[in-house]
C-alpha positions as CSV (number, residue, x, y, z in Angstrom):
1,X,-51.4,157.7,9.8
2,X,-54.8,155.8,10.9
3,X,-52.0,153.2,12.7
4,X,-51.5,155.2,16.0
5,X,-53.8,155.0,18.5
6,X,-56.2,157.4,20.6
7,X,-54.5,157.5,23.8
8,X,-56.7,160.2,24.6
9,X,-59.8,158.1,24.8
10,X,-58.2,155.9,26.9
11,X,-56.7,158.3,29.8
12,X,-59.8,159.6,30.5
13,X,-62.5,156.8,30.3
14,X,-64.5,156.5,33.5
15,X,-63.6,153.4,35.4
16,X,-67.2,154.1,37.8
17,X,-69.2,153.4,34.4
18,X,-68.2,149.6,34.4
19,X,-70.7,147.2,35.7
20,X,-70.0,145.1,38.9
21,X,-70.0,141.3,38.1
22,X,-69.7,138.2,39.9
23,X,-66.6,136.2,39.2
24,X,-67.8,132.8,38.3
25,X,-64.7,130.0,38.1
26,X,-65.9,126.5,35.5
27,X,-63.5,123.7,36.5
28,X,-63.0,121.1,33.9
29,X,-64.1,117.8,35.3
30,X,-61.6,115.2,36.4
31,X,-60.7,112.1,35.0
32,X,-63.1,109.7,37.2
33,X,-65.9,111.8,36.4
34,X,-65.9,111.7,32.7
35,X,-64.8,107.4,33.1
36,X,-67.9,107.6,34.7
37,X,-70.1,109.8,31.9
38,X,-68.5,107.4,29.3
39,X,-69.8,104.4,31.3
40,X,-73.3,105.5,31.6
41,X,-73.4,106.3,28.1
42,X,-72.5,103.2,27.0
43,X,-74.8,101.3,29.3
44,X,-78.2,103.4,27.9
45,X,-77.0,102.0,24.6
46,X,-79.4,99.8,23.4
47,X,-78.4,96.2,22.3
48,X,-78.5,94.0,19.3
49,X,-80.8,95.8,16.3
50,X,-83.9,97.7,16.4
51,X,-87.0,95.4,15.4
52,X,-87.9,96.9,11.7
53,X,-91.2,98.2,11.4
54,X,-93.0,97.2,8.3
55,X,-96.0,99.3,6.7
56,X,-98.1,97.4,4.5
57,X,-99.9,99.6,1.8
58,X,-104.2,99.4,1.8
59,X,-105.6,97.0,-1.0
60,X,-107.6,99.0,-3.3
């Protein structure tokens, strides 16, 4: 059956082939710091409305 694995593969793959990496650790932020995103987000926004730009077509 194609359902049982290839155990041979497996025992003899070469462990000295893998590459050496650098474990790298991402924290997730913590509460204060992302009050503190939020609150300079909404203090770039700008206020009221845009002022509307009008385009007046030439005069032939």
């Amino acid at each position: 059956m194609a359902d049982k694995l290839d155990t041979g593969k497996i025992a003899s793959f070469d462990k000295a082939k893998l590459k050496k990496m650098e474990r790298q650790e991402n924290t997730l932020p913590t509460k204060e710091t992302t009050e503190q995103e939020k609150q300079s987000e909404i203090s770039q926004e700008p206020r009221g409305f845009p002022t509307p730009v009008i385009f007046e077509t030439p005069q032939s």
